[in-house]
C-alpha positions, 0 to 999 in steps of 0.5 A: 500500500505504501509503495503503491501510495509513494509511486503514484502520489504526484501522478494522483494529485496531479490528475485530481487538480486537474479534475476540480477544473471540469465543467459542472452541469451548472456551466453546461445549464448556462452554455445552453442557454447561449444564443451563439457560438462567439458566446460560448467561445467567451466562456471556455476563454474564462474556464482555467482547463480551456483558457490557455489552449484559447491563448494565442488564438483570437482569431478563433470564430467557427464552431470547427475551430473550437472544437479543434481546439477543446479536443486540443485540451485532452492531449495538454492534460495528457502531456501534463500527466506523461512528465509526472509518470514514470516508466511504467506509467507512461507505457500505461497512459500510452495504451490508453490513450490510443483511443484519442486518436479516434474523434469519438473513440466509443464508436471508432475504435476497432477490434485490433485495437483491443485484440493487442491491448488484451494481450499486451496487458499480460506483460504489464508488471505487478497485480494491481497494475494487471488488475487495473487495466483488465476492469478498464478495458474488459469493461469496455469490451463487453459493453462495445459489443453489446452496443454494436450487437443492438445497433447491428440488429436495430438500425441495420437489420444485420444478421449474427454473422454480419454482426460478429465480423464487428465484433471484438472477440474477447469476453470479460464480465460477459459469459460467452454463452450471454455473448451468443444469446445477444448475438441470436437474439431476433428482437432486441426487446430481447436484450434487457431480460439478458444483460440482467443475468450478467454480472453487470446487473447481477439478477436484476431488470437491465433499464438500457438505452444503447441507441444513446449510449446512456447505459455503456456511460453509466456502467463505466462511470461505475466502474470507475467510481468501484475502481478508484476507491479499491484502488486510489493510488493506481492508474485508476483515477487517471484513467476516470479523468481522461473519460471523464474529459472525453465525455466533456469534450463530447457534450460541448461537441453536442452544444456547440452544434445545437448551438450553431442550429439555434435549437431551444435551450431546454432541447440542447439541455436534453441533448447532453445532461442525461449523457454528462449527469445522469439527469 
């Protein structure tokens, strides 16, 4: 435990200042309510953790050019966070980082990727680094499948075997035998009788929304808040922050362009709340 605490110290303290610097759902309540992309851009200018990628830029007036930039703000932080890590560290925050080559990485990132990373975390040296990064990216992999399963079958009227060419061939927390029944299942009505006999739900009705999301945020949100308090001096709450950032980075995304479309504020509320806050 003392090792584990003075190992990743500077690392952990690091990533929680720079936690304290995420936006709150009051600030995404008052993006909302913008009439215009210049207004918003006024007040990421304010706000510490986009303030500085901001500097040097006043040129900056179309949506694409704040998005580039916020999308910036991730490889700062990461950038930040590398010098703190040591080797083994870096090799980790490497590996997950991969997946923010992706502009929506939730939806980008394919099978060979994973393919590697499980393999690759094998050679990771001590248990709880092993541990760590199993529950990250096994987690992950199960409910990336379980989203591809249902929009395969619900908006592309896919067979299993179009379905499964998509597919990442590794199960976690997911049984194989429950893999292959969402696989075959004819209807996606199907689908939450399922998942509520896997681990994830453990014997109770699955609510799922997967055409959203919502459900693959929320069991990797808790994930994460169950992985940083078993291990809060780990590459845990690292990761939590870089997917917490990610999930900002897309709901000012959905702002902007609702924004840019003039929607209602209340509609631009509905649009991101659920998927930042869980409102």
């Amino acid at each position: 435990m003392s090792g584990g605490l003075l190992e990743y110290s500077g690392l952990v303290t690091k990533t929680r200042a720079m936690k304290g610097r995420l936006l709150e759902k009051e600030d995404f309540e008052r993006i909302s309510e913008f009439q215009t992309v210049q207004e918003t851009i006024g007040f990421l200018r304010e706000q510490e953790s986009y303030g500085r990628i901001y500097g040097g830029h006043e040129e900056i007036q179309h949506r694409g050019q704040v998005e580039a930039l916020i999308h910036d703000s991730i490889w700062e932080d990461y950038r930040k966070l590398y010098r703190f890590a040591n080797a083994r560290q870096r090799r980790a925050l490497k590996l997950f980082f991969e997946q923010f080559q992706f502009e929506h990485p939730a939806q980008a990132v394919k099978a060979p990727y994973f393919i590697k990373v499980w393999k690759e975390i094998d050679s990771f040296s001590g248990r709880q680094m092993r541990h760590v990064l199993r529950e990250v990216f096994g987690t992950q992999i199960d409910w990336l499948n379980i989203m591809w399963i249902y929009r395969g079958k619900q908006f592309f009227h896919q067979n299993p075997q179009e379905i499964g060419k998509m597919l990442i061939p590794i199960q976690y927390k997911l049984k194989k035998t429950q893999f292959f029944q969402l696989l075959e299942a004819e209807e996606t009505e199907a689908f939450p009788g399922i998942l509520g006999n896997t681990a994830y739900f453990f014997g109770k009705e699955a609510l799922v929304k997967l055409e959203d999301e919502i459900s693959y945020r929320n069991v990797m949100k808790k994930m994460y808040e169950r992985l940083c308090k078993k291990h809060p001096s780990s590459m845990a709450p690292v990761y939590y922050y870089f997917y917490q950032k990610e999930q900002e980075i897309q709901n000012l995304t959905a702002a902007l362009e609702g924004i840019r479309y003039q929607l209602a504020a209340k509609d631009i509320r509905e649009l991101i709340l659920p998927h930042a806050f869980g409102t």
